[in-house]
C-alpha positions, 0 to 999 in steps of 0.5 A: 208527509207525502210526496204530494204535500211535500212538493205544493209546499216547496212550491208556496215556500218557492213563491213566497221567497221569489216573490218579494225578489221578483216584485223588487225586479219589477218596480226597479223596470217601472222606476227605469220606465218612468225616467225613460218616458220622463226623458223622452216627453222632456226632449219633445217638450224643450223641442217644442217649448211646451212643458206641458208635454212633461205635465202628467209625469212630474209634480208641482215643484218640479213642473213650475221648474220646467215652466221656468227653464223652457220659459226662458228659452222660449220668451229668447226665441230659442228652442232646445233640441237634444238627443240623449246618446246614452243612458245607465242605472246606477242604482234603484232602490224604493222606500215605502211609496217613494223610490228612486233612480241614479243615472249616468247620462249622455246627451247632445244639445243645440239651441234653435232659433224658433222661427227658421229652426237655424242653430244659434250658438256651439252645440254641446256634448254633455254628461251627468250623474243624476238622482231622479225621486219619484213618488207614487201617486193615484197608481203612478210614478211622479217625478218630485225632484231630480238633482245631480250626483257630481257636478255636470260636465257641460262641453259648450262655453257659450250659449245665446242667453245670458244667464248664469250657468251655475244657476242654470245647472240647479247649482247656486251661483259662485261665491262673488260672482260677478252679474250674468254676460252673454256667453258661458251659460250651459243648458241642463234640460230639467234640472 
């Protein structure tokens, strides 16, 4: 074989192994893009009580979720502001047309009253492990589930709307609880 064969061979056996290698690398940075993009249209949207904000990145399930949970804090006059403080991959992975992302997760809220933009109630300082499962679609990565990993750690222990903090949470409410009050209710964006 000469020298010529010998190196357009290592070249396509080089390819041919880095290839599936790199094509792992760069789905993992479109997943890590996706659930960044989520989060920032999910912050802009609860700011701005417009879940359609979140509309093209999510699907069905997930979207009718969003319309209920900035419903409810719109139909209360309330708006969400939140900052996302930090944010690591735990894990991504892909099976056929579906992958999925495991983060930690660091965020700061505050509920707004809508109309003076004045904060209603404690702020909080939140952290969660979160899995985000996105389907490709038409070329795109949709949103089709997120769920938590652990169970949140929520810092507030009040909050402006009365409602169930466990179910607010995507979580079903405690064996024998007793009706919602008005106090210990944290919010989880898009949970």
């Amino acid at each position: 074989m000469t020298g010529n064969r010998r190196w357009i061979l290592a070249a396509v056996a080089l390819v041919l192994l880095g290839g599936p290698a790199a094509c792992r690398r760069d789905r993992r940075a479109e997943v890590e893009q996706a659930v960044r993009t989520y989060l920032e249209r999910l912050v802009a949207a609860y700011a701005a009580s417009d879940e359609t904000l979140v509309d093209p990145l999510v699907g069905d399930e997930q979207g009718r979720k969003l319309v209920g949970l900035i419903g409810v804090k719109t139909d209360t006059g309330i708006a969400l502001q939140a900052k996302l403080l930090e944010l690591s991959f735990v894990k991504v992975e892909g099976r056929g047309d579906e992958w999925m992302a495991e983060t930690k997760e660091q965020w700061a809220y505050r509920d707004v009253d809508l109309k003076t933009r004045q904060q209603v109630g404690e702020p909080s300082a939140d952290s969660y492990a979160v899995r985000y499962t996105f389907a490709r679609k038409d070329g795109k990565l949709i949103l089709e589930r997120v769920e938590f990993t652990e169970p949140p750690q929520v810092g507030r222990k009040t909050t402006p709307i009365m409602m169930d903090s466990r179910k607010a949470h995507g979580l079903p409410p405690a064996e024998g609880s007793a009706p919602p009050v008005p106090g210990p209710a944290p919010s989880a964006p898009g949970r």
